[in-house]
C-alpha positions as CSV (number, residue, x, y, z in Angstrom):
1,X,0.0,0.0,0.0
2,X,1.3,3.7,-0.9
3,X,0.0,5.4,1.9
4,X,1.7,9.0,0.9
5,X,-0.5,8.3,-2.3
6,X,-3.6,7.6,0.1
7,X,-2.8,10.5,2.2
8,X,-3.0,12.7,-1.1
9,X,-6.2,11.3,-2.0
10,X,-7.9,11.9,1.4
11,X,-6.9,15.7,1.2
12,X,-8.0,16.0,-2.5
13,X,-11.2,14.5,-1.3
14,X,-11.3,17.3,1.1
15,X,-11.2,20.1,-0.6
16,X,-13.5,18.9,-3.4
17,X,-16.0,18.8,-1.0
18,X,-16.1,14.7,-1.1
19,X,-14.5,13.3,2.0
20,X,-17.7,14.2,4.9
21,X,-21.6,15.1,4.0
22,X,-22.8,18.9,3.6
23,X,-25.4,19.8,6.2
24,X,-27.9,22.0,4.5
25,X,-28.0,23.4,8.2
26,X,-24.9,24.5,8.2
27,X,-24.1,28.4,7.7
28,X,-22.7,29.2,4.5
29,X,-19.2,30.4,3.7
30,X,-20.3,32.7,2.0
31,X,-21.8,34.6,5.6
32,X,-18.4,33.5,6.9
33,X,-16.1,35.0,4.2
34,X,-18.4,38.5,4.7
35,X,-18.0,38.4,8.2
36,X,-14.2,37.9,8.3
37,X,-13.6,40.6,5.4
38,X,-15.2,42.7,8.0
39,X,-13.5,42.1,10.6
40,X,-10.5,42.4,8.6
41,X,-11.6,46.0,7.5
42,X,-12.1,46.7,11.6
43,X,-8.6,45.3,12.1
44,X,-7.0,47.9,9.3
45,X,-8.9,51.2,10.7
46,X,-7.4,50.4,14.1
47,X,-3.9,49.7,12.6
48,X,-3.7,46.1,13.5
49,X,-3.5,44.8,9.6
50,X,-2.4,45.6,6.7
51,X,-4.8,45.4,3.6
52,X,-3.6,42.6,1.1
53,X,-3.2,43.8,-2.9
54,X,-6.3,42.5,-4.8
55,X,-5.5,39.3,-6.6
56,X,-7.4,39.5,-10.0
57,X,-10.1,36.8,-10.8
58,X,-9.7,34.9,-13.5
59,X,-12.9,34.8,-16.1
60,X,-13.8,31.5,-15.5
61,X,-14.7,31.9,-11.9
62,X,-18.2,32.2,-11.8
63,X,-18.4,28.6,-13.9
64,X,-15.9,27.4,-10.9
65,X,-18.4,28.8,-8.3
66,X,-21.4,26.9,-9.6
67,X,-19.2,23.9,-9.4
68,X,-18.3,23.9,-5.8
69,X,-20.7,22.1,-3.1
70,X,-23.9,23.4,-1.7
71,X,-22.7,26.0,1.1
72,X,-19.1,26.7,0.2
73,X,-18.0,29.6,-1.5
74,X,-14.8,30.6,-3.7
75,X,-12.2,33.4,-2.4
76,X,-8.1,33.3,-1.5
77,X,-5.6,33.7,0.9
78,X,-4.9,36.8,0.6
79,X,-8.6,37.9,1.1
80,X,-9.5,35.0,4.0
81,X,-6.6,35.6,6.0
82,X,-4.1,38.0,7.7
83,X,-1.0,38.2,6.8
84,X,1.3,38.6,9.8
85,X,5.4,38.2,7.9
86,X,5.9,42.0,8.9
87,X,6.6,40.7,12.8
88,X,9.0,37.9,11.7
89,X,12.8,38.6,11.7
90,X,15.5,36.6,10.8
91,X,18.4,36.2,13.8
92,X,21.6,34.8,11.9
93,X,23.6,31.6,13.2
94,X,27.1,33.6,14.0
95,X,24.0,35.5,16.5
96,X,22.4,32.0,17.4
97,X,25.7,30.4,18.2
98,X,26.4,32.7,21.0
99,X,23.2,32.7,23.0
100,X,23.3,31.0,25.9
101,X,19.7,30.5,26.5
102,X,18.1,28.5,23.7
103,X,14.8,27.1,25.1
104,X,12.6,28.2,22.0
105,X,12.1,26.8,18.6
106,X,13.6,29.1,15.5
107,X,11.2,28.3,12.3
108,X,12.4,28.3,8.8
109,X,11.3,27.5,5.6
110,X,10.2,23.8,6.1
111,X,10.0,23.4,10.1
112,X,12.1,24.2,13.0
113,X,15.8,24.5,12.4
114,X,17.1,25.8,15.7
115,X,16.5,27.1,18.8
116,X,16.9,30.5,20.5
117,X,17.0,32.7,23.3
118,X,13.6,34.7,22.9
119,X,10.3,34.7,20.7
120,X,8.1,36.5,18.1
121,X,5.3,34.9,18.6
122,X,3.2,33.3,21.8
123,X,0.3,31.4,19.8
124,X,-1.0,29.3,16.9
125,X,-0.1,30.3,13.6
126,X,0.2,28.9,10.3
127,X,3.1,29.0,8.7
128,X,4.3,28.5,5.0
129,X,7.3,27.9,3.0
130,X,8.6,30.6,1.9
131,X,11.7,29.3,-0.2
132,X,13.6,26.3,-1.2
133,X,13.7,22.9,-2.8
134,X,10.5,21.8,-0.6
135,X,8.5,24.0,-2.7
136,X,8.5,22.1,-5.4
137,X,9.4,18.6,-4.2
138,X,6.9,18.5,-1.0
139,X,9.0,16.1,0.7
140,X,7.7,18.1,4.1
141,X,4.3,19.6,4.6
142,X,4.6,23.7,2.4
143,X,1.8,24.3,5.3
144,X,2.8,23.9,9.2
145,X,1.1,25.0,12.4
146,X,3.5,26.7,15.1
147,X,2.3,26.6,18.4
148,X,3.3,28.0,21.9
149,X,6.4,30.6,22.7
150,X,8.6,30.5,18.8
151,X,10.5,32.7,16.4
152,X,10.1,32.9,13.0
153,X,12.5,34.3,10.4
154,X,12.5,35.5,6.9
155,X,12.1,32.5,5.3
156,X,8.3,31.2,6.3
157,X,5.6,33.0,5.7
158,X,3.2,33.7,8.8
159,X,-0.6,33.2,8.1
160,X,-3.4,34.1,11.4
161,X,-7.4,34.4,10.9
162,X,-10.2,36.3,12.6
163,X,-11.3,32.8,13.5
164,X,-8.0,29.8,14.2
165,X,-10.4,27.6,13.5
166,X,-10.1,28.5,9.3
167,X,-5.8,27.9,9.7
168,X,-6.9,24.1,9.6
169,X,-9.0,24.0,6.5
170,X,-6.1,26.5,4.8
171,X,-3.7,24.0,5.5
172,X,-5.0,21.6,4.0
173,X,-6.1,22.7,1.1
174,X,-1.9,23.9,0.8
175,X,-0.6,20.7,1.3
176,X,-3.0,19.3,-1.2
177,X,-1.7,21.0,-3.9
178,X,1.2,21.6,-6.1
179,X,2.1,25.1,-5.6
180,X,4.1,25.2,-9.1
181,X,2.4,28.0,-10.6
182,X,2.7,30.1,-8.0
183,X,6.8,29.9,-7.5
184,X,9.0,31.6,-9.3
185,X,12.5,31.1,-9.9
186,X,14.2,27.9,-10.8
187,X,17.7,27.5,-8.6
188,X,16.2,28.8,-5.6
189,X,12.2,28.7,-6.0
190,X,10.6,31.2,-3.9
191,X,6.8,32.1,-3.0
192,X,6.3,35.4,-2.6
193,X,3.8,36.7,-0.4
194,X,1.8,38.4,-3.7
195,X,1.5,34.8,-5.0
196,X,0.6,33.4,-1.6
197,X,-2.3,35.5,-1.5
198,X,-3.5,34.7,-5.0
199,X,-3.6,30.9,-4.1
200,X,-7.4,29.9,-4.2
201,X,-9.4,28.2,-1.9
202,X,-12.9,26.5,-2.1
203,X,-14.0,27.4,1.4
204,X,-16.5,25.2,3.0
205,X,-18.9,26.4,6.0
206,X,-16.8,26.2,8.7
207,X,-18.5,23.7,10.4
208,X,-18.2,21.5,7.7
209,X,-14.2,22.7,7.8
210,X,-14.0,21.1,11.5
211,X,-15.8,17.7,10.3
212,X,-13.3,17.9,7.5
213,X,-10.7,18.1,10.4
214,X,-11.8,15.6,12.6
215,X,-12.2,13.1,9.6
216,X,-8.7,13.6,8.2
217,X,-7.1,13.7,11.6
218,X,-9.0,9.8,12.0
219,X,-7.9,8.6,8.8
220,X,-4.4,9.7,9.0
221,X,-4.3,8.4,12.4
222,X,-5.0,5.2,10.9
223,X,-2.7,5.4,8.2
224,X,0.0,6.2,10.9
225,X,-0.9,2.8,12.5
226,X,0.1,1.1,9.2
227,X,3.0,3.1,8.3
228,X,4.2,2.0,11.8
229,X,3.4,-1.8,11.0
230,X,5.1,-2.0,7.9
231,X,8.3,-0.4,9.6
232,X,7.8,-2.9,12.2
233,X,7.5,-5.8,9.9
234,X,10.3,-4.7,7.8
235,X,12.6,-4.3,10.7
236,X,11.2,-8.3,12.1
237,X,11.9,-9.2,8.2
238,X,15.2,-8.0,8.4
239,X,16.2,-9.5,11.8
240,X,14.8,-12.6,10.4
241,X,17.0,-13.0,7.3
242,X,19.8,-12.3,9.5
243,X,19.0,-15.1,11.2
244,X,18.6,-17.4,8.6
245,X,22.1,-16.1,7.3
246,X,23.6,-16.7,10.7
247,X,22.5,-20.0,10.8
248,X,23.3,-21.3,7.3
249,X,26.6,-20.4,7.9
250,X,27.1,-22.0,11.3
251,X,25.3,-25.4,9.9
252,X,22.6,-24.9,11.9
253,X,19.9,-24.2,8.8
254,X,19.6,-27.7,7.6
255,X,20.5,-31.1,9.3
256,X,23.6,-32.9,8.2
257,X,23.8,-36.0,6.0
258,X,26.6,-38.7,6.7
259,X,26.5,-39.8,3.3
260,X,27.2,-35.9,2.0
261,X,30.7,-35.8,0.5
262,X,33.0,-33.8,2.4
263,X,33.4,-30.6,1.8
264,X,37.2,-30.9,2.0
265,X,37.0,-33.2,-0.8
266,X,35.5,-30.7,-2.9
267,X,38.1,-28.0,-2.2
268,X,40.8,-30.5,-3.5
269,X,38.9,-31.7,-6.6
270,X,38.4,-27.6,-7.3
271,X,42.3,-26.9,-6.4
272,X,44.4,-29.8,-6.1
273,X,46.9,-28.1,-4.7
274,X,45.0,-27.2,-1.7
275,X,46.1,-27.9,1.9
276,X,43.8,-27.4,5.0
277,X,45.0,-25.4,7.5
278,X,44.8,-26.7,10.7
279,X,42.4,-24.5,12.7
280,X,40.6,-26.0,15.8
281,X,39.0,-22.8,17.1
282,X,36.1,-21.6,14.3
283,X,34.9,-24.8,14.0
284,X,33.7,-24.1,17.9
């Protein structure tokens, strides 16, 4: 079994609106999405956020729209969440190497690559590749939560929402997808934060985002269980053909027939020149 391949399919599921049942009950996205661009508009007047640049839509969006399940509603990044990478700063190792006090993770591009004396940040956030070979080759999650006291430098994007609750959802729908068209460069691809905000999103109500959640976090669960058995059986495997080595080579594999030629006889009849060399100890 490929579970990275079953893993894919379970988030493509997701965000197509296939993986749990719509609730007619539930409260659209669209209501959502109008009360968070509010919210957002409240959070620029006082000062507290910065309004992203208008990402233009494409001409086939309202065909897209009547595509998407009953409920959910198309937007992007840049208009569902705030955008927080004006608080990040980078700390450089020569700095890194001399504090004495490193108790707190230092985030990067593709996780946590160090530790450090202080922090930026004191909650959940989403964060996002910013640059490097993970971009493109997804080997690591391009979407990861930091949680707790943490720094973050230059080289992650740091995503927040009027409601935590929508990080989740965003995630997923990240890690999902191949983020291709939205890197540029070649030696060193990079995802600016222009292009971050311009990736889409099919945004379910959000309490069909928290079943989509919960139902992910069960399957993978279970995938983890057999991810950890086959490593387990692999590991027994190999111990076992040790084994059998070991014991071929010590005689112990197969019984012993009387009426077997020697095998000393075969070493002269292969070199006739051959003289056994008297060694009592291996044979022990």
């Amino acid at each position: 079994m490929d579970t990275k391949k079953l893993r894919q399919k379970i988030l493509d599921l997701a965000i197509r609106g296939k993986l749990v049942p719509q609730d007619p009950n539930d409260e659209p996205a669209s209501v959502l999405l109008e009360r968070i661009k509010a919210e957002k508009e409240r959070l620029i007047k006082e000062g507290n956020n910065k309004r992203s640049k208008k990402s233009a839509k494409t001409s086939d969006t309202p065909h897209y729209e009547q595509m998407l399940p009953n409920g959910w509603c198309f937007t992007d990044i840049g208009e569902l969440l705030i955008n927080r990478d004006g608080e990040r700063k980078p700390v450089s190792s020569a700095i890194r190497s001399k504090q004495t006090n490193k108790i707190y993770d230092y985030y990067g591009a593709a996780g946590v690559i160090d530790k450090v004396d202080s922090y930026l940040f004191d909650e959940r956030l989403l964060l996002v590749g910013e640059d490097g070979a993970n971009l493109l080759s997804r080997s690591k999650n391009n979407a990861f939560f930091a949680d707790g006291k943490y720094w973050v430098n230059n080289h992650a994007h740091v995503l927040d929402a009027t409601n935590k609750k929508i990080l989740d959802f965003v995630a997923i729908v990240i890690n999902s997808m191949k983020l291709d068209d939205y890197i540029t460069g070649s030696a060193q691809p990079k995802l600016s934060q222009d292009n971050l905000n311009k990736i889409p999103i099919s945004l379910p109500p959000l309490a069909e985002q928290e079943r989509i959640t919960a139902e992910i976090e069960r399957w993978f669960a279970l995938i983890d269980q057999i991810e950890q058995g086959k490593s387990d059986l692999q590991a027994t495997i190999k111990q076992a053909k040790s084994k059998i080595l070991d014991l071929a080579i010590h005689g112990k594999l197969v019984p012993q027939d009387p009426n077997d030629e020697p095998a000393i006889e075969l070493l002269k009849r292969i070199n006739p020149d051959f003289t056994p060399c008297d060694n009592g100890h291996y044979p022990n």
